[in-house]
C-alpha positions in Angstrom: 0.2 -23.2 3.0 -1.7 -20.2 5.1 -5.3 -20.3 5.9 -6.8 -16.9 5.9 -10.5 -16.3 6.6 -12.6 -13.2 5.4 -16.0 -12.9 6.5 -16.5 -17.3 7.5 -15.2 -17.5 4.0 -12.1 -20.0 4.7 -9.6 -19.5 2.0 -6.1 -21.3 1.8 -3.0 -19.9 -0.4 -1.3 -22.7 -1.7 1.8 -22.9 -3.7 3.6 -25.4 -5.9 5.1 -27.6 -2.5 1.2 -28.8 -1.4 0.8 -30.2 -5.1 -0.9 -32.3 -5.8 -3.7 -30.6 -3.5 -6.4 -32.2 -2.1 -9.0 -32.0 0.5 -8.9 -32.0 3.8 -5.3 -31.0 4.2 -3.3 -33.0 6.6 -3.6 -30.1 9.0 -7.6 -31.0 9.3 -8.5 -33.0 12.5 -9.8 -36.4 11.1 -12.7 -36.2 13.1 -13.8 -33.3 11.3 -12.6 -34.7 7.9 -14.9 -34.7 5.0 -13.7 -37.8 2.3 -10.8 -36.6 0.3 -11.0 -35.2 -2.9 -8.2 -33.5 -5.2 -8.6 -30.3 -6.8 -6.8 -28.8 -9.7 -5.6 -25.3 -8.6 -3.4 -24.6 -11.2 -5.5 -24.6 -14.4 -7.2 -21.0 -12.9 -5.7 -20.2 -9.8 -8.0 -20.9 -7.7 -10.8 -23.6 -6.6 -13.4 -24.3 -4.1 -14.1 -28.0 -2.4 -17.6 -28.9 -3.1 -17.8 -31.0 0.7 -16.6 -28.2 2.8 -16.5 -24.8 0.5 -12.8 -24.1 1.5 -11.5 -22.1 -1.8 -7.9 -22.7 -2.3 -5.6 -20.0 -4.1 -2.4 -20.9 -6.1 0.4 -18.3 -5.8 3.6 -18.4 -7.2 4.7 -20.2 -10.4 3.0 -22.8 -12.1 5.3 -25.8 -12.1 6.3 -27.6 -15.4 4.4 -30.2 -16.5 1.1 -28.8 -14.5 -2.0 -28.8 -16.7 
C-alpha cells in the first residue's frame, strides 16, 4: 500500500495483499479514525470512502474469486 497525494486529494494504490480493504487503514492514528467501512476496489479499480474522501486504486491482478 502507498499513499500518494495530488493537489489535498489523498489517494492510496492498493493491491491484492490489503484485501479485503477497508477504511481507515491500520496505518491511520485511531484518534483520527473515522468508523470503518469496507470498500470493493476490485469491481472498477478504484473507490472513494464516503467518511474521509480517501479514493483507493487497485493495481495489479484481480485475485480469483474477487467479484
Amino acid at each position: 500500500m502507498s499513499n500518494v497525494s495530488q493537489l489535498d486529494q489523498k489517494f492510496v494504490e492498493v493491491t491484492a495483499q490489503d484485501l479485503p480493504l477497508h477504511c481507515p487503514t491500520p496505518s491511520v492514528n485511531l484518534w483520527n479514525a473515522h468508523p470503518r467501512v469496507f470498500l470493493d476496489v476490485t469491481r472498477t479499480g478504484e473507490v472513494q470512502c464516503p467518511y474521509c474522501g480517501t479514493r483507493y486504486v487497485f493495481k495489479g491482478n484481480t485475485p480469483a474469486g474477487a467479484h
